[in-house]
N, C-alpha and C positions, 0 to 999 in steps of 0.2 A: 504494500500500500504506500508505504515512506516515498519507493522508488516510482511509481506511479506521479506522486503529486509530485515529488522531484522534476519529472517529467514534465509535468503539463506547467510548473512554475517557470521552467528553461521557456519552455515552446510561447508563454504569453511576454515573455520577456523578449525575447526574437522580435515577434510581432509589434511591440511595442519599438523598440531601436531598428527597425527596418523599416523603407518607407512600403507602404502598402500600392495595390495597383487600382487607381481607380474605374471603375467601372464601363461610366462613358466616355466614349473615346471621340478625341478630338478628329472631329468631321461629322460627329453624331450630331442630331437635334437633340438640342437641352428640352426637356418637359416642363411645359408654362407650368405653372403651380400661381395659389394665392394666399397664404398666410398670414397670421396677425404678426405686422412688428410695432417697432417701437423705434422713433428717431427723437435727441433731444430729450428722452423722459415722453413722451407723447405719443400715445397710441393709434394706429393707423393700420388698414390691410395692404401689404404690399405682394404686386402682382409681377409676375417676369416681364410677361410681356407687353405692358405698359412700358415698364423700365425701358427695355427693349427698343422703342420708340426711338427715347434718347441717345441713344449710341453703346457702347461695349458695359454688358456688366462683368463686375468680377463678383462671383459668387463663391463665399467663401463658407464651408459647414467645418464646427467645432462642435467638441464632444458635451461641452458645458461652461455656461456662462460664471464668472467668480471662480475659476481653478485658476491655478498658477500660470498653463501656458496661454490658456486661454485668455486671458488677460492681458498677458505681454503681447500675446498677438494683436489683440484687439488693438493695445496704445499703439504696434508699428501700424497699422493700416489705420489707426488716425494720424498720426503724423505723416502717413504718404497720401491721405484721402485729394488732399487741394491738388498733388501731383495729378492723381488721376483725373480729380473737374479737371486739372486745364487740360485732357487728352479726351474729354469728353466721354469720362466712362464714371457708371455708376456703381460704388462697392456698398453688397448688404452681406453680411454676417447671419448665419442658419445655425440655429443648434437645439438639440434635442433634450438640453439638458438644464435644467432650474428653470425654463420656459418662463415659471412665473416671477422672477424677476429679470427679464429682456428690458421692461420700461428704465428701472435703476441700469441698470450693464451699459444701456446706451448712452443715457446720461455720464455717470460716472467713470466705465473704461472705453468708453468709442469716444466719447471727449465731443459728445455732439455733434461729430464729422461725418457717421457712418449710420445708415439704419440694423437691427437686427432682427431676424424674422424667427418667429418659433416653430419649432417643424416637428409635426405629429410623425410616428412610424410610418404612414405609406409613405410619404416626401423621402424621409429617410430609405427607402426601402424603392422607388421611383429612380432616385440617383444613385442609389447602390453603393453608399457610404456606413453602413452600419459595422456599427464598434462592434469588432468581433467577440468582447471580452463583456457586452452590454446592447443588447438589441435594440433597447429603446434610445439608443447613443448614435449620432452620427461620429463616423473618423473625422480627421483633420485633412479635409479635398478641397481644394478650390480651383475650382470654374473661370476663363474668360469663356464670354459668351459674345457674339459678335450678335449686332443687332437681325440679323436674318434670323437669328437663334443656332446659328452655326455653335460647335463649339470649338475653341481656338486653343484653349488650352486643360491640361486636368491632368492635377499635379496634387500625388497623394502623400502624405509624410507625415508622421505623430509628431515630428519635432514643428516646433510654427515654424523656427527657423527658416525662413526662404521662400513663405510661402508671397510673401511683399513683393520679393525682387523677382520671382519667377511669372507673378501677375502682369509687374508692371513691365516684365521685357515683352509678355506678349500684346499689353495692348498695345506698347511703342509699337511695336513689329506691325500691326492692324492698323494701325493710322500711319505707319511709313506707306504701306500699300494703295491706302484710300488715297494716299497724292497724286 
């Protein structure tokens, strides 16, 4: 039994320090969805493809709002959030996890730059991000999305580490193109 749990403690361990593979694959249509977020403290449904409308979103799912990485990630993608308005892209934050406080998260670690959407298991389960160590959990994925609803990029990794710099080289790379 020892060597069993031994087992399966190594194997979520891997999974956790490896980046995982996301789902949908870049060329794929992203799935519109509509969920309640929250931008500023202030409650709102936001829709993809509304967003969509506007130019590239970056859609980014985290496993739970108020944990450690989550958090840190949050403050990098507000601090890079003005980068991305001036490249005309919309960044919203999905996660499956404290749902109910998305309203506080937005306000206090998105810094009021970014909205966050709360996403029930199908959304979770639609994009094909589920914590394997927690089903009602999405992993750490995030989405460009090019306004056709193309997707341009999808870039999986528990660490937040890079998930910033690996959004914003692709929506650089989509608006080099649109010139």
């Amino acid at each position: 039994m020892q060597r069993l749990l031994t087992g399966l403690a190594l194997c979520a361990a891997l999974v956790a320090s490896s980046p995982a593979l996301a789902a949908l694959k870049v060329g794929d249509k992203a799935p519109d969805f509509t969920a309640p977020a929250a931008l500023a403290g202030k409650d709102f449904s936001f829709t993809l493809s509304k967003a969509l409308k506007k130019g590239p979103v970056v859609l980014y799912f985290f496993p739970a709002a108020y944990t450690s990485g989550c958090t840190a990630e949050a403050h990098e993608f507000a601090e890079a959030t003005p980068q991305f308005e001036k490249l005309g892209a919309t960044v919203i934050g999905v996660t499956g996890g404290n749902v109910d406080r998305i309203k506080d998260f937005s306000k206090e670690h998105c810094r009021d730059k970014f909205a966050v959407a709360a996403a029930n298991a199908d959304l979770i389960k639609t994009y094909d991000v589920v914590l394997p160590m927690k089903d009602n959990l999405s992993n750490r994925t995030s989405y460009v999305i090019a306004p056709g609803g193309k997707i341009l990029l999808a870039y999986s990794d528990l660490n937040f580490q890079g998930h910033v710099t690996q959004t914003m080289e692709a929506v650089k790379a989509y608006k080099g193109r649109k010139k």
